[in-house]
MIPA-719066 format. One record per residue (C-alpha): x, y, z; residue number from 0. Coordinates in nm, 2 decimals, decimal comma. Example, Ala and Ser with C-alpha at 12.3 -4.5 7.8 and 13.67 -1.06 7.14 Angstrom:
% residues 2
R      xx      yy      zz    i
R    1,23   -0,45    0,78    0
R    1,37   -0,11    0,71    1
***
This chain:
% residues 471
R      xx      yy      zz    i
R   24,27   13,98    9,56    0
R   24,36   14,36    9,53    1
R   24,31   14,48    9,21    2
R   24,73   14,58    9,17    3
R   24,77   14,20    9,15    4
R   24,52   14,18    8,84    5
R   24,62   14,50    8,69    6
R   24,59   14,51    8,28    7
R   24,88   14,62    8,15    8
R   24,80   14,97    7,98    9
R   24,45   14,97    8,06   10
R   24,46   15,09    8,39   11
R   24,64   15,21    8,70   12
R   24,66   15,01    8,98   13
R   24,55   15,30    9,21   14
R   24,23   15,30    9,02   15
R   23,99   15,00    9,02   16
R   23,70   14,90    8,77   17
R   23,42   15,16    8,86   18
R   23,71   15,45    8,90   19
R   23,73   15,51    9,23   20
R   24,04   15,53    9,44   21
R   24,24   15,20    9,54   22
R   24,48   15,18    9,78   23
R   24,83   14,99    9,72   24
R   24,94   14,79   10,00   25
R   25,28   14,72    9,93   26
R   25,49   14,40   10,12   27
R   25,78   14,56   10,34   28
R   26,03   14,54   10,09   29
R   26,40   14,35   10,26   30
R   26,72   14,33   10,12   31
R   27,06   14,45    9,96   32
R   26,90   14,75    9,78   33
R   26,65   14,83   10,05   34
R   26,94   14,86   10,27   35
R   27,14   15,08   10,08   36
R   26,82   15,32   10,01   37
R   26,76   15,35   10,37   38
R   27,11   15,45   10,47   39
R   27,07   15,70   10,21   40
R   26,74   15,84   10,36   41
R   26,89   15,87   10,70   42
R   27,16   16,15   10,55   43
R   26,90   16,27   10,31   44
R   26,68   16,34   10,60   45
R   26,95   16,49   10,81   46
R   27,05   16,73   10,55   47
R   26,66   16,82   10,49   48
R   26,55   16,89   10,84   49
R   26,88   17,05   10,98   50
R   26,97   17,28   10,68   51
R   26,78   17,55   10,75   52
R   26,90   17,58   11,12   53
R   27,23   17,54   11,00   54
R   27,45   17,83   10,99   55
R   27,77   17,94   10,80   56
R   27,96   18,28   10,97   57
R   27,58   18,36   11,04   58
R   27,44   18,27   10,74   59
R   27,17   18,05   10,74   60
R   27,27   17,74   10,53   61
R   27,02   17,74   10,30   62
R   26,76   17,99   10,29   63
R   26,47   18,11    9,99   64
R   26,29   18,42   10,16   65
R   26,13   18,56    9,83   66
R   25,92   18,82   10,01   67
R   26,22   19,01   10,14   68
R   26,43   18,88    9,84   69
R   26,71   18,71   10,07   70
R   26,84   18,39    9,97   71
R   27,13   18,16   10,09   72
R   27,30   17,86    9,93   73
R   27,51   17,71   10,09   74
R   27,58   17,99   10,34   75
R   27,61   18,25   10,04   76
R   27,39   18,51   10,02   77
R   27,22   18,58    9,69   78
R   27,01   18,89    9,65   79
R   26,74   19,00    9,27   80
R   27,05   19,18    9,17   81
R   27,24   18,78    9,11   82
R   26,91   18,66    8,95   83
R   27,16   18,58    8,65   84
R   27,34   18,33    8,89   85
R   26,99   18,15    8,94   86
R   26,93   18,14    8,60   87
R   27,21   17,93    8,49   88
R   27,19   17,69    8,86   89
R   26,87   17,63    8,70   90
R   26,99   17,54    8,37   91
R   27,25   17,37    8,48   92
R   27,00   17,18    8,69   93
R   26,78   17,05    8,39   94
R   27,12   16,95    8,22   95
R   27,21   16,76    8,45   96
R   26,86   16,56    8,50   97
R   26,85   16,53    8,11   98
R   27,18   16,43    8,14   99
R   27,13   16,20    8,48  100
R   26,79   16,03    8,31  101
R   26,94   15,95    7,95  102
R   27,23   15,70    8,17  103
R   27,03   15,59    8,56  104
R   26,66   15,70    8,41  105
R   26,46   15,74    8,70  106
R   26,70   15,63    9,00  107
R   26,65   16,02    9,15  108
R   26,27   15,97    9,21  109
R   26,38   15,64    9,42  110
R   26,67   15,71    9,61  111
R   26,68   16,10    9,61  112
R   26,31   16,25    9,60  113
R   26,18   16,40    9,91  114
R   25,85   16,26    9,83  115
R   25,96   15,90    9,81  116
R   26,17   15,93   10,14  117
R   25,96   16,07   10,36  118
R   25,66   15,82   10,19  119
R   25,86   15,53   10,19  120
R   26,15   15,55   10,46  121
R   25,90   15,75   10,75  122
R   25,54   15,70   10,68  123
R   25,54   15,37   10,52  124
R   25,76   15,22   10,82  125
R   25,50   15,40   11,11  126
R   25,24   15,21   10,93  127
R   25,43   14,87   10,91  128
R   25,50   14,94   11,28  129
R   25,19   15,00   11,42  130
R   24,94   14,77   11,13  131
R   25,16   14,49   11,04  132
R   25,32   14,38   10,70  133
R   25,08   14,37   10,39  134
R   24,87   14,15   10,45  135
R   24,76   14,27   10,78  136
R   24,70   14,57   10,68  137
R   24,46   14,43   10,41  138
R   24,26   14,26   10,69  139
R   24,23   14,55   10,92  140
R   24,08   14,77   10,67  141
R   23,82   14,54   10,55  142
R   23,74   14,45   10,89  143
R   23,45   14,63   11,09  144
R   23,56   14,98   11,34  145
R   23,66   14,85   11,65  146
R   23,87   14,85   11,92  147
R   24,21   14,75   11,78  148
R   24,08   14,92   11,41  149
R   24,00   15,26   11,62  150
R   24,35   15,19   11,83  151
R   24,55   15,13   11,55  152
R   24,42   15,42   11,27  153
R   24,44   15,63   11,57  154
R   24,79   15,62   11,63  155
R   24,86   15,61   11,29  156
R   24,72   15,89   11,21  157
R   24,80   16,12   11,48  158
R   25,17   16,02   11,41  159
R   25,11   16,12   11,06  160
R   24,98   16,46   11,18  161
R   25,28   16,50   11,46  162
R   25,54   16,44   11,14  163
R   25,35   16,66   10,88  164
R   25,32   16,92   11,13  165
R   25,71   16,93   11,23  166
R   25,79   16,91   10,78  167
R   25,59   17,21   10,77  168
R   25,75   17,40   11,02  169
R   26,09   17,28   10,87  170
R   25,93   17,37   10,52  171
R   25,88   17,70   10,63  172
R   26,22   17,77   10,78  173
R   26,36   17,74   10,43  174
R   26,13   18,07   10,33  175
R   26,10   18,27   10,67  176
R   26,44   18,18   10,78  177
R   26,46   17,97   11,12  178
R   26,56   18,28   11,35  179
R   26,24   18,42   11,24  180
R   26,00   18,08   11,30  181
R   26,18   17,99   11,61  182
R   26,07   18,34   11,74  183
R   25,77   18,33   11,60  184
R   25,70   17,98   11,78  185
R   25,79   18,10   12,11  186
R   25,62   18,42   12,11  187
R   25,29   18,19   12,03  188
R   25,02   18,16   11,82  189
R   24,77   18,44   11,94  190
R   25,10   18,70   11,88  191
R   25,20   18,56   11,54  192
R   24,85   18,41   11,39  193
R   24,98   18,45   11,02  194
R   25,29   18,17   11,09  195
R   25,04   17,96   11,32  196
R   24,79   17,99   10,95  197
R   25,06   17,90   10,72  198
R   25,20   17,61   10,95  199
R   24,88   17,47   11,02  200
R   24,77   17,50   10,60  201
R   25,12   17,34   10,52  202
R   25,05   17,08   10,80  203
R   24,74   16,98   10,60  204
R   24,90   16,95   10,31  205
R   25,15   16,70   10,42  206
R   24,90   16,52   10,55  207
R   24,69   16,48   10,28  208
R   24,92   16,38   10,03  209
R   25,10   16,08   10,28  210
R   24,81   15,99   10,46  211
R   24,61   15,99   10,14  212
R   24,70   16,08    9,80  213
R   25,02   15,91    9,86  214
R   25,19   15,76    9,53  215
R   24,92   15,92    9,30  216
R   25,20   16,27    9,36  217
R   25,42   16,02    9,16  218
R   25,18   15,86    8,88  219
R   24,99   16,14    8,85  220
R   25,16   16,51    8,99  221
R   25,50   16,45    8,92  222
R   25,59   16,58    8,56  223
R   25,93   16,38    8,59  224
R   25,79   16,03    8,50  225
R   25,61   16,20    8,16  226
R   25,95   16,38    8,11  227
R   26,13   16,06    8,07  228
R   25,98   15,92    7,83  229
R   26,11   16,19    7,64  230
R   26,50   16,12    7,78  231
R   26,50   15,74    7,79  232
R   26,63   15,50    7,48  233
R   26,73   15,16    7,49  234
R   27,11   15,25    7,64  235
R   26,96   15,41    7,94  236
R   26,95   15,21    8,25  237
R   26,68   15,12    8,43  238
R   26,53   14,88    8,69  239
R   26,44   14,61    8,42  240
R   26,34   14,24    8,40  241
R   26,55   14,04    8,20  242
R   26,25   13,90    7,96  243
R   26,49   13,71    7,80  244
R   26,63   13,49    8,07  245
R   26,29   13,49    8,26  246
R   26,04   13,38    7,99  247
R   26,25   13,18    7,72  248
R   26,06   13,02    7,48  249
R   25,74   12,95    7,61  250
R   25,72   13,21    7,88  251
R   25,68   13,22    8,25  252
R   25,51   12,96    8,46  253
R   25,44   12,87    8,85  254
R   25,73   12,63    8,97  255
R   25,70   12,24    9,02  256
R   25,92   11,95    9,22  257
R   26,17   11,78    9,02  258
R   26,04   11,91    8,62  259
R   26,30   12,02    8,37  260
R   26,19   12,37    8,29  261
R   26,45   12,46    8,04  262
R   26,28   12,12    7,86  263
R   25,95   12,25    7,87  264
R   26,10   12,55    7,71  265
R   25,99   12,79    8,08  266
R   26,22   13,12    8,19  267
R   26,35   13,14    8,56  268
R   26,07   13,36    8,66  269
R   25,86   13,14    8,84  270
R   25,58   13,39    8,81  271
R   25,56   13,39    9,22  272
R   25,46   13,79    9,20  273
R   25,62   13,88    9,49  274
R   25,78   14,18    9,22  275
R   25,44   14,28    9,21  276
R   25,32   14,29    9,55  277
R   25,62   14,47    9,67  278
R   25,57   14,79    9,47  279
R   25,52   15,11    9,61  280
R   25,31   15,23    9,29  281
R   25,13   14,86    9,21  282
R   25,31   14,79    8,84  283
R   25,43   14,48    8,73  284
R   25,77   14,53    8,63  285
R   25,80   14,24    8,41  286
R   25,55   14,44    8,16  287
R   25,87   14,66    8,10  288
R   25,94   15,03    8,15  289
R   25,68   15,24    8,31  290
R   25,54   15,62    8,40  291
R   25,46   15,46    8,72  292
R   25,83   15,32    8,80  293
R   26,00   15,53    9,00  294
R   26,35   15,29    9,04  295
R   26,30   15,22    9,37  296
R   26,45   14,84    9,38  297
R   26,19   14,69    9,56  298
R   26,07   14,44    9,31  299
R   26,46   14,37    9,27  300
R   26,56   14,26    9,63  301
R   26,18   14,06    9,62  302
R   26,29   13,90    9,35  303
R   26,69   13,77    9,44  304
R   26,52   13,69    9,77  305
R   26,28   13,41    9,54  306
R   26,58   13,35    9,36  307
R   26,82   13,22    9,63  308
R   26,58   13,02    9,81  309
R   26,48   12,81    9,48  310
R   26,86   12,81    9,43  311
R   26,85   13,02    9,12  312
R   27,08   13,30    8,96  313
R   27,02   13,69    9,09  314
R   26,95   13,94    8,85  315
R   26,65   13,83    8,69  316
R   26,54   14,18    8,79  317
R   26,84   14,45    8,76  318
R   26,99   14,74    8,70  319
R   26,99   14,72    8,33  320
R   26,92   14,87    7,98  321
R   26,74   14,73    7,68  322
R   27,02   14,69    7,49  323
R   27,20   14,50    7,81  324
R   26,90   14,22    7,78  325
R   26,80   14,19    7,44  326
R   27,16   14,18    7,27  327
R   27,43   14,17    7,57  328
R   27,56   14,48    7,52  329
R   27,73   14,72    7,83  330
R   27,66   15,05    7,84  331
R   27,83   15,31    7,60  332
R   27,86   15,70    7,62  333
R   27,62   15,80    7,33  334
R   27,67   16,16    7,09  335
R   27,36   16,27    7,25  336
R   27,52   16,23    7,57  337
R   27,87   16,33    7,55  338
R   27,64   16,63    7,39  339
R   27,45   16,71    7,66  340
R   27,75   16,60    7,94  341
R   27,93   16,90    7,77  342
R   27,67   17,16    7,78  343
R   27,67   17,07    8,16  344
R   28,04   17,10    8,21  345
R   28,03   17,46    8,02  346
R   27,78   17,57    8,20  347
R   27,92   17,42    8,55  348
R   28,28   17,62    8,46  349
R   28,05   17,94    8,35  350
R   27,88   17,94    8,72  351
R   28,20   17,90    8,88  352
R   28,37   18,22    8,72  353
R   28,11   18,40    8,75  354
R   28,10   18,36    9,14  355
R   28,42   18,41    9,18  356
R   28,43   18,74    8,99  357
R   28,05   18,86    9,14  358
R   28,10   19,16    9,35  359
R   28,02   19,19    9,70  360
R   27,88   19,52    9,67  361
R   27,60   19,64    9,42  362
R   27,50   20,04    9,38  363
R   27,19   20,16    9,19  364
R   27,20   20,53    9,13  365
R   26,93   20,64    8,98  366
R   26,84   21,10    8,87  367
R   26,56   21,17    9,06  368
R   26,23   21,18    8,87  369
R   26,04   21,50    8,77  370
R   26,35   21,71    8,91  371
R   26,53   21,98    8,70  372
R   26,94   22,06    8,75  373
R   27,08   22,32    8,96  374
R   27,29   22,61    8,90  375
R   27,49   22,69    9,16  376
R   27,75   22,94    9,14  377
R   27,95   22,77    8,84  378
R   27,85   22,46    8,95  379
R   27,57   22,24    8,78  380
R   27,36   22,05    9,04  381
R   27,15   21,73    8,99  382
R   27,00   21,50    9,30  383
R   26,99   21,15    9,28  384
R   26,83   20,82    9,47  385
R   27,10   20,60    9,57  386
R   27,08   20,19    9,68  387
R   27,40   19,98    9,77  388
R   27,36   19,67    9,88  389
R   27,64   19,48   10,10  390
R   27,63   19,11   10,03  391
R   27,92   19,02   10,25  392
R   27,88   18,88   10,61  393
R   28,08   19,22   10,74  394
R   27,96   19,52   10,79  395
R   28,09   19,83   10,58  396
R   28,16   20,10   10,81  397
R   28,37   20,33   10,58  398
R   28,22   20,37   10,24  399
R   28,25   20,66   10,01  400
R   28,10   20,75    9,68  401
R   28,28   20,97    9,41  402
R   28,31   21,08    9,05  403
R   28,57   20,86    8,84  404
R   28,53   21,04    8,47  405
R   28,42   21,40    8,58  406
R   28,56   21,69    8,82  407
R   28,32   21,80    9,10  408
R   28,18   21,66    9,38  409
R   27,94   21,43    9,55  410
R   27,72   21,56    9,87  411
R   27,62   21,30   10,06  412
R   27,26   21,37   10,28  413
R   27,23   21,20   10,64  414
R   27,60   21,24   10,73  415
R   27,83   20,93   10,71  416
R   27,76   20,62   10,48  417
R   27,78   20,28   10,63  418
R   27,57   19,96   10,53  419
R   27,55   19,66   10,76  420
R   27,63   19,33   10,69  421
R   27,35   19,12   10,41  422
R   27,18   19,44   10,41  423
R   27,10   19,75   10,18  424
R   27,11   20,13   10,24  425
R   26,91   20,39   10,04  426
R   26,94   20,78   10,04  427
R   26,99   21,07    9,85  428
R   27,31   21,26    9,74  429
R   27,38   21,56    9,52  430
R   27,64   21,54    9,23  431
R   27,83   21,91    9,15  432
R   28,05   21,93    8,84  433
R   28,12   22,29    8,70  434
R   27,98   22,39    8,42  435
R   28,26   22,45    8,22  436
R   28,36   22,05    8,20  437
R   28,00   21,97    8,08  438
R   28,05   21,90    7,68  439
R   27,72   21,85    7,64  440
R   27,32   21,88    7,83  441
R   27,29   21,51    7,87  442
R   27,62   21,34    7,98  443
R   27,74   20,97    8,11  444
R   27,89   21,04    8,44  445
R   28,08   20,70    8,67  446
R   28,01   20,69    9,02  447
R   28,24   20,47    9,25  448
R   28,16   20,29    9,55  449
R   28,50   20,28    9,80  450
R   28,51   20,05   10,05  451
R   28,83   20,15   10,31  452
R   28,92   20,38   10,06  453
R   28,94   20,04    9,74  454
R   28,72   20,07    9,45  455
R   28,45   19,78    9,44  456
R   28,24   19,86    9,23  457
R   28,11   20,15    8,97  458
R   27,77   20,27    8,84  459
R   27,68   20,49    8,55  460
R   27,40   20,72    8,59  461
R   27,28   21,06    8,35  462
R   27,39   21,39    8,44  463
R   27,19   21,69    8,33  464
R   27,30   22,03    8,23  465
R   27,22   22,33    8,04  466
R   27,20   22,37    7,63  467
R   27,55   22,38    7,51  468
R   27,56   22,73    7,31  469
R   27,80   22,59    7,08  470
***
């Protein structure tokens, strides 16, 4: 009997047996209402996942995270270091809104939303029911000696599992290189491009180390999400739960018989067949209660209505429920901690949204240049200057002009005409003249304007040297 069957509650994991060493969870394919619904929600999870980064918005790739040349894409948007502000509230409102999403469904994302449980569960796990059976064949092939049909079957397996780890990575790394970039990359081949071929083939291993082996330990002992709610959960949050109550009664749980009186003998309705057990992805009992290793993924709940309507039984002895819901009845109620927290989320939401629509398309950097004194020029003052604008629209900017808002005089632009293309930024150098008889002062605040099509878009404030006032 595998040792997740015989699993002491709190002692141990069930991916680790008596002398420490790794054991594998063979889980039953799990069938039914909930598995159903999770699976349709893979299939557009999936979608989404793999063709997102080939996706494109008016030539914007749909979502893209290129760090090295500090592009990014949401959504078709482009972001560039100059909207880091933007990222830093998405991300706050992100742990809101899991702090907020835990306290009420606890850890329903890590069962019907994570990557890691899809791919493991709705890809990997179904290959392997495919090609070595249900559970309990795949018990038997293991402990049986290499042969044949064990070198056949692992065989496939595993070169399946390499094929689909292999095509993750590549989509992995469309989401950083961007996919114009891989696709070229692919086709020019892996003698031209050796540094993609590297990172696909290091990414590739990756994958196929943690599905192939390390499997549900990214859950139980990686993920930082199951410690985190422990933190988030009380007894009004719901969870996948076993109603104790209604399964144990007085004198707990106990294997069913023909024709006795159970409520007599003072026995639940759980018939203590373990089928809750066997089903589960991460090896836990779910009738010992709420768990690090529970990631909410309904098995044990469609295993055991399945038990339940064959013995001709009431569903639900494992549901969606909180503590509060079995031990006293009551239905879930928004808390002050979470009409709290749901308001943080909602300023924060209505603080992102104004500030996108008020972010500028343009950005301009003007900075003196280093180490270099002013100018005189007739009556003129002269200072040089390094100059960045960055177009963040999907047009390009053909007719772009730079002049001086608070101060007579002029700006000189070097290299001719100013144009910047679309997503892109330009850099040069200009001169700045003002006469010196408008100077108040040797160290003054001058405002630069960008005009686009001869419209202000945006402004930047830069230092203007002069001589000693001899006032």
């Amino acid at each position: 009997m595998p040792n997740q069957e015989k699993e002491v509650f709190r002692d141990s994991i069930a991916t680790i047996d008596d002398s420490g060493k790794r054991n594998f969870i063979y889980p039953k394919k799990p069938k039914g209402k909930f598995t159903s619904y999770r699976t349709y929600v893979s299939w557009v999870l999936l979608t989404m996942l793999l063709l997102s980064p080939f996706a494109k918005i008016n030539g914007n790739q749909f979502l893209l995270f290129n760090f090295s040349e500090r592009k990014f894409n949401i959504f078709g948007y482009p972001f560039w270091p100059q909207d880091f502000y933007l990222l830093v509230i998405s991300l706050l409102i992100g742990i809101v809104f899991i702090v907020v999403f835990t306290v009420i469904f606890g850890r329903i994302f890590c069962g019907w939303m994570c990557p890691q449980t899809i791919f493991m569960e709705m890809v990997f796990r179904k290959i392997e029911y495919a090609i070595e059976g249900d559970r309990n064949k795949q018990i038997k092939l293991n402990k049986q000696e290499w042969n044949f049909e064990k070198i056949k079957k692992k065989g496939l397996k595993w070169f399946l599992f390499f094929l689909i780890s292999f095509l993750i990575a590549n989509v992995f790394l469309a989401y950083f290189i961007s996919s114009d970039v891989l696709l070229n990359h692919i086709k020019g081949g892996p003698i031209v491009y050796s540094g993609t071929f590297l990172k696909l083939l290091i990414f590739t291993a990756i994958f196929y180390f943690v599905f192939a082996w390390f499997r549900e330990q990214v859950c139980i002992i990686v993920c930082p999400y199951g410690r985190l709610q422990g933190v988030l959960l009380d007894n009004k949050s719901i969870n996948v739960a076993y109603d104790y109550k209604r399964g144990e009664d007085d004198n707990g749980r106990k294997k069913i018989r023909k024709n006795e009186n159970r409520k007599e003998l003072g026995h639940g309705d759980c018939i203590d067949c373990n089928q809750c057990v066997v089903v589960c992805p991460t090896g836990i009992d779910i009738r010992n209660g709420t768990q690090l290793e529970c990631v909410n993924c309904t098995a044990c709940i469609d295993a055991c209505d399945e038990v339940m309507g064959k013995i001709g039984y009431e569903k639900g002895l494992i549901r969606y429920a909180s503590e509060d819901n079995i031990a006293k009845g009551e239905q879930f109620k928004l808390t002050s901690r979470l009409k709290f927290n749901a308001a943080i989320l909602v300023i924060l939401l209505v603080l992102l949204v104004s500030l996108l629509f008020v972010r500028n398309n343009i950005d301009l950097t003007i900075v003196r240049l280093p180490g270099k004194m002013f100018y005189t020029e007739g009556a003129n003052i002269k200072n040089v200057y390094t100059y960045k604008i960055i177009n963040k629209t999907i047009n390009n900017m053909d007719d772009i002009s730079l002049r001086l808002i608070n101060h007579e005089g002029k700006i000189e632009m070097i290299g001719g005409k100013l144009f910047v293309k679309k997503q892109n930024l330009k850099e040069g150098t200009i001169f700045i003249l003002i006469p010196k008889k408008y100077l108040k002062s040797h160290k003054e605040k001058i405002k630069i304007g960008v005009y686009v099509d001869k419209k202000l878009v945006e402004t930047a404030v830069t230092n203007f040297s002069g001589p000693l006032s001899s006032h």
